[in-house]
ChimeraX commands (.cxc) that place a marker at each C-alpha (Angstrom):
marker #1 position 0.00,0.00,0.00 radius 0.5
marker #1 position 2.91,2.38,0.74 radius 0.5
marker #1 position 4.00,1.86,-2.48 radius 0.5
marker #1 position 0.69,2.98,-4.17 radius 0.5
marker #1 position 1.04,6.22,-1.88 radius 0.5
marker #1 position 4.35,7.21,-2.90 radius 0.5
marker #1 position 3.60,6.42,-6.48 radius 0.5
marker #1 position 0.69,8.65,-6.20 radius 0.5
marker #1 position 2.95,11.41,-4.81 radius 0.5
marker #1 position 5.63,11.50,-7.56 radius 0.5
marker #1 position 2.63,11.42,-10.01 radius 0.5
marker #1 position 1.39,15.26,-8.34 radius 0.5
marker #1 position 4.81,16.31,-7.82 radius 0.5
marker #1 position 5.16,15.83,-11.60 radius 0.5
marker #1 position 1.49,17.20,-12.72 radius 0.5
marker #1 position 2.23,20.23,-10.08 radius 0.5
marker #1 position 5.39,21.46,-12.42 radius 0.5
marker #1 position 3.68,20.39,-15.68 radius 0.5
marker #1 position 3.25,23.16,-17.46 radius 0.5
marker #1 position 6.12,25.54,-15.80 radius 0.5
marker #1 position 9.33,27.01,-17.47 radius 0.5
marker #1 position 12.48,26.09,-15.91 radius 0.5
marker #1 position 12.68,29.87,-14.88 radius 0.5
marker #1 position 9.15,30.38,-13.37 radius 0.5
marker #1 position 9.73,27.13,-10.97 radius 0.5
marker #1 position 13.61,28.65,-10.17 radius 0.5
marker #1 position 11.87,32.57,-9.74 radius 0.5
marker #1 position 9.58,30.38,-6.98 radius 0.5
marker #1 position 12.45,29.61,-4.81 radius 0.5
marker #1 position 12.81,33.03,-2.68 radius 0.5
marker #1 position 16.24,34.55,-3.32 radius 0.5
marker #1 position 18.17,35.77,-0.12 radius 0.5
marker #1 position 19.77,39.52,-0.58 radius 0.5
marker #1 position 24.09,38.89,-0.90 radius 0.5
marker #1 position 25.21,41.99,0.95 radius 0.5
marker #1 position 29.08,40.52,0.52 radius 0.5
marker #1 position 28.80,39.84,-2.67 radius 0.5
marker #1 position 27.11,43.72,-3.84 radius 0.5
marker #1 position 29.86,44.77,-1.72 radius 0.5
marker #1 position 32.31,42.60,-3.92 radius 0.5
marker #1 position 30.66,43.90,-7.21 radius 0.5
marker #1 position 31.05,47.28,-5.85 radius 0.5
marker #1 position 34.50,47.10,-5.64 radius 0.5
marker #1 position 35.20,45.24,-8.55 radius 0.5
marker #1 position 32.96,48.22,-10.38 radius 0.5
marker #1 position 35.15,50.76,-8.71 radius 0.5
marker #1 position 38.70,49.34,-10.85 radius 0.5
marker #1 position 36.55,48.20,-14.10 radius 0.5
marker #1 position 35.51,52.27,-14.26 radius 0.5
marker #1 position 39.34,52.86,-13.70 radius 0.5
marker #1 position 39.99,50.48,-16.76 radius 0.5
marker #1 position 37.15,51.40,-18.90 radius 0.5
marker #1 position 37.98,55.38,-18.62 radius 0.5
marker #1 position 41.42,56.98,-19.97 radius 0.5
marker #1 position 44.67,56.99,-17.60 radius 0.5
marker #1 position 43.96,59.32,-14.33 radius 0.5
marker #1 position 46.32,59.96,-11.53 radius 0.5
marker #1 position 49.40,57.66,-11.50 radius 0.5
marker #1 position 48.06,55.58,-14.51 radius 0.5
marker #1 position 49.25,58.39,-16.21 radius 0.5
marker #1 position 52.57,57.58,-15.91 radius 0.5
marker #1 position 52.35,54.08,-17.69 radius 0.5
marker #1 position 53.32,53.64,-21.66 radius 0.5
marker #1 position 50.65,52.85,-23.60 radius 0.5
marker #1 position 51.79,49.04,-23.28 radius 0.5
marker #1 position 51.73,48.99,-19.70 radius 0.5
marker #1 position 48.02,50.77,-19.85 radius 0.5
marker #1 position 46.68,48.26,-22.27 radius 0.5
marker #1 position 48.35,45.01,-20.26 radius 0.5
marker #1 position 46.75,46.84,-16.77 radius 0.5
marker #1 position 43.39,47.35,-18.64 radius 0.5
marker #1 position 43.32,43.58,-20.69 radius 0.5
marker #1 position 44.44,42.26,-16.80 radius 0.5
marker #1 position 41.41,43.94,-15.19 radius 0.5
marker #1 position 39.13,43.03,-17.86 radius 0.5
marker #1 position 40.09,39.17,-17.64 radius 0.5
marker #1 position 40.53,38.58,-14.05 radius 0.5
marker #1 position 37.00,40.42,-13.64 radius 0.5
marker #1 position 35.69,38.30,-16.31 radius 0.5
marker #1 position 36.53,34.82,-14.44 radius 0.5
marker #1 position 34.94,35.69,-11.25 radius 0.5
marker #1 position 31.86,36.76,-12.73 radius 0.5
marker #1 position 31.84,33.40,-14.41 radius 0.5
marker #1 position 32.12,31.58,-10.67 radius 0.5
marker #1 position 29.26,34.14,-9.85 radius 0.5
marker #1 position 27.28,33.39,-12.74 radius 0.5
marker #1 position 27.47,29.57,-12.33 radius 0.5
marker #1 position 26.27,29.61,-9.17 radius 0.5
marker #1 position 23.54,32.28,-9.28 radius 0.5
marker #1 position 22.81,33.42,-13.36 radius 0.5
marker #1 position 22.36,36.91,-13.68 radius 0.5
marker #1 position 22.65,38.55,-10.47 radius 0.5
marker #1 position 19.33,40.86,-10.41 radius 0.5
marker #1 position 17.74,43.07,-8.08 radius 0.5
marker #1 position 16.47,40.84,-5.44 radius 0.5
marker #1 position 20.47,39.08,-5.27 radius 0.5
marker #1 position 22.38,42.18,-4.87 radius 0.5
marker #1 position 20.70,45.01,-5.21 radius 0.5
marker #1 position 19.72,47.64,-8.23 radius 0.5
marker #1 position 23.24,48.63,-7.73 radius 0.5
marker #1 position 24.88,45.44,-7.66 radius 0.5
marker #1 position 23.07,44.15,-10.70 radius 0.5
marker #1 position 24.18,46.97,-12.88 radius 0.5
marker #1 position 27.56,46.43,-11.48 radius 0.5
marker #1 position 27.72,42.95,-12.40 radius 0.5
marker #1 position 26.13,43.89,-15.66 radius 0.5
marker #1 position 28.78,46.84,-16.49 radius 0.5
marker #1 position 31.53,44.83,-16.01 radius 0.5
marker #1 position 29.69,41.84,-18.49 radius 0.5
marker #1 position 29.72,44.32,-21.09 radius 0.5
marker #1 position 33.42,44.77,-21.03 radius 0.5
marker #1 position 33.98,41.24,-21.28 radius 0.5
marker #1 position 34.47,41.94,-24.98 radius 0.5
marker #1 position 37.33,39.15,-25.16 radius 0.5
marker #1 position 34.71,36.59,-24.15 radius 0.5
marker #1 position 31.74,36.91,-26.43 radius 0.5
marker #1 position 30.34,33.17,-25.46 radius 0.5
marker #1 position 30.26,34.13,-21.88 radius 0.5
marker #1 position 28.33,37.51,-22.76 radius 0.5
marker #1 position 25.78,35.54,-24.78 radius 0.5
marker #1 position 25.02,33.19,-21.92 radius 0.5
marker #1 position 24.16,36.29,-19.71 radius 0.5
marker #1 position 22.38,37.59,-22.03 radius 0.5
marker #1 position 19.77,34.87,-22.10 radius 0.5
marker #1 position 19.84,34.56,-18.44 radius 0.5
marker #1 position 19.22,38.52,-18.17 radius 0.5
marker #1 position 16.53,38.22,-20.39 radius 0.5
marker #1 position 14.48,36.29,-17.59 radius 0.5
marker #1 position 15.35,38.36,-15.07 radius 0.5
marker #1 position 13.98,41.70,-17.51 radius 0.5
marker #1 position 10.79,39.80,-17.98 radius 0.5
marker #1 position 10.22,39.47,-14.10 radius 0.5
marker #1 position 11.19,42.81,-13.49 radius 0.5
marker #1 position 14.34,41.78,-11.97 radius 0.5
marker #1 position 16.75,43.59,-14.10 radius 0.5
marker #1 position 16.80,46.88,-15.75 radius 0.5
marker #1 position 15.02,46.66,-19.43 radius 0.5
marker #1 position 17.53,49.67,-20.73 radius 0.5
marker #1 position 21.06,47.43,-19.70 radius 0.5
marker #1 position 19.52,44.79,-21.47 radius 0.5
marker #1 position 19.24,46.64,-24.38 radius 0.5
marker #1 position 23.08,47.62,-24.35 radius 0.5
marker #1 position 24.08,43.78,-23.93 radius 0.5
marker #1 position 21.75,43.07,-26.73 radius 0.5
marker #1 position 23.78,45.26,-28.98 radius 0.5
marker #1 position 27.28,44.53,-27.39 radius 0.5
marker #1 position 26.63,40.68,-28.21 radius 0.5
marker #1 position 25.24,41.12,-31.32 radius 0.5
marker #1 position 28.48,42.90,-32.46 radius 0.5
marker #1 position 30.80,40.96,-31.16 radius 0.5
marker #1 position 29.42,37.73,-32.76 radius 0.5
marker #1 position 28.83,39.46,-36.42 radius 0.5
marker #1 position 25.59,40.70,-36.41 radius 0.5
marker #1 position 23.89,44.21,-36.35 radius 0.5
marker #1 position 22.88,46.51,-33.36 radius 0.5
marker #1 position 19.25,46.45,-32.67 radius 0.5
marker #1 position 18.81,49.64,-30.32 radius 0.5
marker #1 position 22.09,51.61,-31.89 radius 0.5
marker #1 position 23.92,52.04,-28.41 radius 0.5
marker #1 position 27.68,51.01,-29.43 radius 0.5
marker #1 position 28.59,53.56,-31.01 radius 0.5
marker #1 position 32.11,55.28,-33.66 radius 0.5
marker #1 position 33.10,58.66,-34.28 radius 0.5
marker #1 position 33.75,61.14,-37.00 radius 0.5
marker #1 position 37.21,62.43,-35.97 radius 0.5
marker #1 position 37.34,65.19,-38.48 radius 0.5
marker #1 position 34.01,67.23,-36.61 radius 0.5
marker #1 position 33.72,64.96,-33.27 radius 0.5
marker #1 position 30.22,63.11,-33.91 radius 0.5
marker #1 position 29.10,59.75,-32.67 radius 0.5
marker #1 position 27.50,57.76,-34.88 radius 0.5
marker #1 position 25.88,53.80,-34.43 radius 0.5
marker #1 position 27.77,51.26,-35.43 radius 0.5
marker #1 position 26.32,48.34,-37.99 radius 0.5
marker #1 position 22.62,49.07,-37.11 radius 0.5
marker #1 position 19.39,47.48,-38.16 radius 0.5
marker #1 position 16.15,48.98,-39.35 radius 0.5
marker #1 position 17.30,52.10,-38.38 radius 0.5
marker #1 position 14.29,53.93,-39.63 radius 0.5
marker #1 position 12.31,51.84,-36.61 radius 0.5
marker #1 position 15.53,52.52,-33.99 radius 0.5
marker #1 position 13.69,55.33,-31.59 radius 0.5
marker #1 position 10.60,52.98,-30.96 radius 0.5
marker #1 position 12.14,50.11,-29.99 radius 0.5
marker #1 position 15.19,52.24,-27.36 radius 0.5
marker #1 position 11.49,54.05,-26.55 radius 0.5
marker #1 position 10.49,50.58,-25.67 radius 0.5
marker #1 position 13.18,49.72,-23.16 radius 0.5
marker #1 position 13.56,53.01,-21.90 radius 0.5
marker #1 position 15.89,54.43,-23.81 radius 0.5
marker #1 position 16.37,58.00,-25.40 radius 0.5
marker #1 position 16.22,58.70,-28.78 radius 0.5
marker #1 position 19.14,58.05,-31.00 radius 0.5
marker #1 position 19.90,61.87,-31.84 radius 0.5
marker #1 position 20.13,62.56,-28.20 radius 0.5
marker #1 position 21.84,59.75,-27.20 radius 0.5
marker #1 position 24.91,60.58,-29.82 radius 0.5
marker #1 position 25.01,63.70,-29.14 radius 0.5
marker #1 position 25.60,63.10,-25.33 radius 0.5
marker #1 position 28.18,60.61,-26.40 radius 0.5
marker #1 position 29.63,63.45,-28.83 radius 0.5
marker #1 position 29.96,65.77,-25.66 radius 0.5
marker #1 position 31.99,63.54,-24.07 radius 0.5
marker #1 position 34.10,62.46,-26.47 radius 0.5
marker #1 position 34.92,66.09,-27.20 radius 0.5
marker #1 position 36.36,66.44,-23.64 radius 0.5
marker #1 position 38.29,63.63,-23.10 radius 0.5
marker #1 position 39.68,64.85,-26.24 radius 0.5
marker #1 position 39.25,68.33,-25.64 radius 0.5
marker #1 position 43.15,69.49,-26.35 radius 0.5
marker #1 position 43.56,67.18,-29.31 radius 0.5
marker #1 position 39.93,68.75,-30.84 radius 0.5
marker #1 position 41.35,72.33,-29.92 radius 0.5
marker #1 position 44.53,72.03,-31.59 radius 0.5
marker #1 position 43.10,70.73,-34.96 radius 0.5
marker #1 position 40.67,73.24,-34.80 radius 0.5
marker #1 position 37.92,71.68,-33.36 radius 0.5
marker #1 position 35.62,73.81,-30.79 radius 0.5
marker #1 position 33.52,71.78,-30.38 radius 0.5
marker #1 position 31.46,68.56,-31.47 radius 0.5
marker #1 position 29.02,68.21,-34.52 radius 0.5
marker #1 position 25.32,67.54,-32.66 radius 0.5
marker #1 position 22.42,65.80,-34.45 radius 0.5
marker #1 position 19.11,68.01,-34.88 radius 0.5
marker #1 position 16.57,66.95,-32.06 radius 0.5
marker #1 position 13.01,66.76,-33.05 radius 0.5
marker #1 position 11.21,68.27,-30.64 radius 0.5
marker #1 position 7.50,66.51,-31.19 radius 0.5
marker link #1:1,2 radius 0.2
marker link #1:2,3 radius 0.2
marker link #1:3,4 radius 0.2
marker link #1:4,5 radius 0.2
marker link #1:5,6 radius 0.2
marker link #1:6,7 radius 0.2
marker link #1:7,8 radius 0.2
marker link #1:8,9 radius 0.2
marker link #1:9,10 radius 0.2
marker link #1:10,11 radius 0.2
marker link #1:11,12 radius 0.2
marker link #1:12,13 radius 0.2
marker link #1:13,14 radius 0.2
marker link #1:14,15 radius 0.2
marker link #1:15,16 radius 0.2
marker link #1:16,17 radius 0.2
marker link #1:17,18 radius 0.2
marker link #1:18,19 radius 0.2
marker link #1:19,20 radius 0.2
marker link #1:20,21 radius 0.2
marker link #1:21,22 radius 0.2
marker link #1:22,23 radius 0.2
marker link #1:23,24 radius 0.2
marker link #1:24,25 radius 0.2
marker link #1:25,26 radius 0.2
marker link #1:26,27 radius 0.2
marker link #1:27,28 radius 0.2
marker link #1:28,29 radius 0.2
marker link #1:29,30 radius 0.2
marker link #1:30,31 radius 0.2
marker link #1:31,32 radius 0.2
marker link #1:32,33 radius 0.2
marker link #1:33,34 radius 0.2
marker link #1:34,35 radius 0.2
marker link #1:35,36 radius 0.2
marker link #1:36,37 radius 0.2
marker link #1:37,38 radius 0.2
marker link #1:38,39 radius 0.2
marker link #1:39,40 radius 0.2
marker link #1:40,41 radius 0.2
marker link #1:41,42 radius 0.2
marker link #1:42,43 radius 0.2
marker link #1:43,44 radius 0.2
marker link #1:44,45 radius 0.2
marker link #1:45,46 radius 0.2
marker link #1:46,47 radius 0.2
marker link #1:47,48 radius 0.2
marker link #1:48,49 radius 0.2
marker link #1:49,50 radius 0.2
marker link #1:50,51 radius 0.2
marker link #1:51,52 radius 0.2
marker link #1:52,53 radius 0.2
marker link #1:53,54 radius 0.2
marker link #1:54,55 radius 0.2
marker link #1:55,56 radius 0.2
marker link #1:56,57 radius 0.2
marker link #1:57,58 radius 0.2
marker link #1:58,59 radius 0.2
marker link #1:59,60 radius 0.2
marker link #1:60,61 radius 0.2
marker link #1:61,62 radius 0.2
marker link #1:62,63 radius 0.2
marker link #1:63,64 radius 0.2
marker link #1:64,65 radius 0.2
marker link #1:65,66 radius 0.2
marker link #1:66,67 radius 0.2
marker link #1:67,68 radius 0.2
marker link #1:68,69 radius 0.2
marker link #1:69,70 radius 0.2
marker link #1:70,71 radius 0.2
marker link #1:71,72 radius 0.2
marker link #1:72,73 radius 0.2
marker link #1:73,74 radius 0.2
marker link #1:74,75 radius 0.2
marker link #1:75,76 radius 0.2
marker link #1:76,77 radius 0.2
marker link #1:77,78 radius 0.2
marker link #1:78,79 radius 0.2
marker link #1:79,80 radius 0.2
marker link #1:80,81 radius 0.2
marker link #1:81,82 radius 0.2
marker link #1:82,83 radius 0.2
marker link #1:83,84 radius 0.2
marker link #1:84,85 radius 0.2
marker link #1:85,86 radius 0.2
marker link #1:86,87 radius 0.2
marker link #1:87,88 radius 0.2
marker link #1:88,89 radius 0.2
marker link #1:89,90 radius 0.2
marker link #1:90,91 radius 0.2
marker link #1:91,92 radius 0.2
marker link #1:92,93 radius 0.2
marker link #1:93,94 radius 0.2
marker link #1:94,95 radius 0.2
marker link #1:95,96 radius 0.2
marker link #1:96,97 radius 0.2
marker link #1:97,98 radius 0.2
marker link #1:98,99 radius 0.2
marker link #1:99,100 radius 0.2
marker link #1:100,101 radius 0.2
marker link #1:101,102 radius 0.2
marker link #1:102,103 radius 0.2
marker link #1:103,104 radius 0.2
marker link #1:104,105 radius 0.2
marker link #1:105,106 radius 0.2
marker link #1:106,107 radius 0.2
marker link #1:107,108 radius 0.2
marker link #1:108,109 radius 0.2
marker link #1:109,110 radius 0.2
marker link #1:110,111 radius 0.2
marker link #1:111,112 radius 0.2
marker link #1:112,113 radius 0.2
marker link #1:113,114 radius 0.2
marker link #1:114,115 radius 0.2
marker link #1:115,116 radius 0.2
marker link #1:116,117 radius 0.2
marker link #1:117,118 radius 0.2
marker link #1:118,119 radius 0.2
marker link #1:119,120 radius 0.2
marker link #1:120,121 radius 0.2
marker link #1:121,122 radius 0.2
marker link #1:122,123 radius 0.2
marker link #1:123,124 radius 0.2
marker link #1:124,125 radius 0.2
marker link #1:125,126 radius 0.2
marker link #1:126,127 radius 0.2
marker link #1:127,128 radius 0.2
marker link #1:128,129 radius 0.2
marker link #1:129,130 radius 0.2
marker link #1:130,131 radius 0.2
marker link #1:131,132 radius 0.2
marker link #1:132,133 radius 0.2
marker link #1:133,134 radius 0.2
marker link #1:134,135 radius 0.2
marker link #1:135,136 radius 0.2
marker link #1:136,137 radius 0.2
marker link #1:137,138 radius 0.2
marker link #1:138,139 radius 0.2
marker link #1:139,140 radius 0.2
marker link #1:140,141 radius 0.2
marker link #1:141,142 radius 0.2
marker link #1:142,143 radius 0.2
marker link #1:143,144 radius 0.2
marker link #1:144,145 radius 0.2
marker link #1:145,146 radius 0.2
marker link #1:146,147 radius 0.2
marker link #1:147,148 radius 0.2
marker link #1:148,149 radius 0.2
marker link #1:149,150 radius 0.2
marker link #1:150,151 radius 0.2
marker link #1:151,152 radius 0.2
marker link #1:152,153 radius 0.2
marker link #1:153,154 radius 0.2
marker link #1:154,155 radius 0.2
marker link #1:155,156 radius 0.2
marker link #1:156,157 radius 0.2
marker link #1:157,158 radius 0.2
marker link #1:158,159 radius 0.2
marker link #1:159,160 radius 0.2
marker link #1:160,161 radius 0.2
marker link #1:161,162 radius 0.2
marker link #1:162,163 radius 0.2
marker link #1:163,164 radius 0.2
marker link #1:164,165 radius 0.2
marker link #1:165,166 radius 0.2
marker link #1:166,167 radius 0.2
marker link #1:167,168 radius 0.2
marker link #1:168,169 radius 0.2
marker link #1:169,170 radius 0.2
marker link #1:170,171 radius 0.2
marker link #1:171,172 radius 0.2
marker link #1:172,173 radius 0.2
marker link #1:173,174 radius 0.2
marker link #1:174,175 radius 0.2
marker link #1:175,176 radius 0.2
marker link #1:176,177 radius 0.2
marker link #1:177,178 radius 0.2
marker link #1:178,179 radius 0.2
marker link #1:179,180 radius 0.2
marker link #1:180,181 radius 0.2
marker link #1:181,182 radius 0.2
marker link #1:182,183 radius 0.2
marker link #1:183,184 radius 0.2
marker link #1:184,185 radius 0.2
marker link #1:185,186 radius 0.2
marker link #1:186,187 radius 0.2
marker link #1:187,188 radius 0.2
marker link #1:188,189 radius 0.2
marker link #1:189,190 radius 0.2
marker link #1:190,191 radius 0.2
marker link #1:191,192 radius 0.2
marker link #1:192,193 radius 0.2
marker link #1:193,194 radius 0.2
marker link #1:194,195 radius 0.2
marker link #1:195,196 radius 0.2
marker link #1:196,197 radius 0.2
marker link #1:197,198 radius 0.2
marker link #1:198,199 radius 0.2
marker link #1:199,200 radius 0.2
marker link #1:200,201 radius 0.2
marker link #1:201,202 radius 0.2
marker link #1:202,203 radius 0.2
marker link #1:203,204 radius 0.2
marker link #1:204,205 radius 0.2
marker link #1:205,206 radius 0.2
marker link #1:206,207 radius 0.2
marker link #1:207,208 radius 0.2
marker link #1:208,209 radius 0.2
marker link #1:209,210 radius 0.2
marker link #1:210,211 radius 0.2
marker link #1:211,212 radius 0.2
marker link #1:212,213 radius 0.2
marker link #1:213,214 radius 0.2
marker link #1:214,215 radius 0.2
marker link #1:215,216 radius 0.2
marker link #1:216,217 radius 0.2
marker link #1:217,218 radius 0.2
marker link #1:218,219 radius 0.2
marker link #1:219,220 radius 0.2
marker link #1:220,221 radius 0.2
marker link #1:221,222 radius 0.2
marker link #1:222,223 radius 0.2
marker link #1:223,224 radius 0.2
marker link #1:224,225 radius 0.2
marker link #1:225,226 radius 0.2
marker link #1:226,227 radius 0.2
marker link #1:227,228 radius 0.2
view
């Protein structure tokens, strides 16, 4: 008779996740808040922004080699931890670590340029977390494009972006349907295009301020903004 019962209690236990996704019967499990490890993305954030930006301070002082091995070392040694993280928790979202910690751990995904594959698997994993409001929409969107790139296909949302040296305008890199761009960065919450380059103009123009000034450059070339 015990037999029957047990029998009968595998059979429920299989009807009661019939039906599920692998991610809604995960999202049920209630996820504990990792103060140590936002604290650990935090830090980890602090030297990727170091990397990411142009020599400050003492990094000044290194060659171009030695800034480019210091950069490449922060970008890989970053990139391996985040892989322990991400094996043992996916994307880290909101409820893990925080709205800070999840951008964290997203920012420094999106300069793990030298591992495409490992990007792509986030990506999918973010993706979940988006749809459960877990993540933010708008970071997705960057990844989206930063994948896409790096594995030979176009931008969707136009947020990696080149310049025009000779007048100091940002323009989108390998872009889809770029007639359609503003709805869909409208649909993740996302500026439009025009405004977005011409913020990233603006800043390219002063990190590069001198160099612009002493070619002649006052200043960068900005896209008309439609103002309906």
């Amino acid at each position: 008779m015990k037999i029957h019962y047990y029998a009968l209690f595998f059979c429920l236990l299989i009807a009661s996740c019939k039906g599920k996704s692998s991610a809604e019967i995960e999202k049920e499990e209630k996820v504990v808040f990792d103060q140590s490890l936002a604290d650990e993305l935090e830090r980890m954030a602090e030297v990727d922004q170091i990397a990411a930006y142009i020599p400050q301070g003492k990094y000044t002082e290194m060659s171009q080699e030695e800034w480019k091995s210091f950069k490449d070392s922060v970008f890989t040694t970053h990139q391996k931890r985040l892989t322990q993280i991400f094996d043992k928790h996916g994307f880290v979202g909101f409820d893990l670590a925080g709205e800070n910690g999840s951008n964290n751990f997203w920012l420094m995904v999106q300069h793990s340029d030298h591992a495409p594959d490992f990007q792509k698997k986030v990506l999918q994993q973010m993706k979940i977390a988006v749809d459960h409001n877990n993540a933010s929409p708008s970071n997705y969107g960057l990844l989206v494009d930063r994948v896409n790139l790096n594995t030979g296909l176009p931008q969707v949302y136009g947020t990696q972006v080149d310049y025009r040296f000779d007048v100091c305008q940002a323009f989108p890199k390998n872009l889809k349907d770029s007639a359609n761009v503003n709805q869909r960065r409208s649909e993740i919450g996302l500026p439009p295009l025009e405004e977005y380059l011409n913020r990233m103009s603006k800043m390219h123009f002063e990190i590069n301020k001198k160099i612009f000034l002493d070619k002649g450059i006052k200043g960068p070339k900005l896209y008309e903004i439609d103002d309906q």
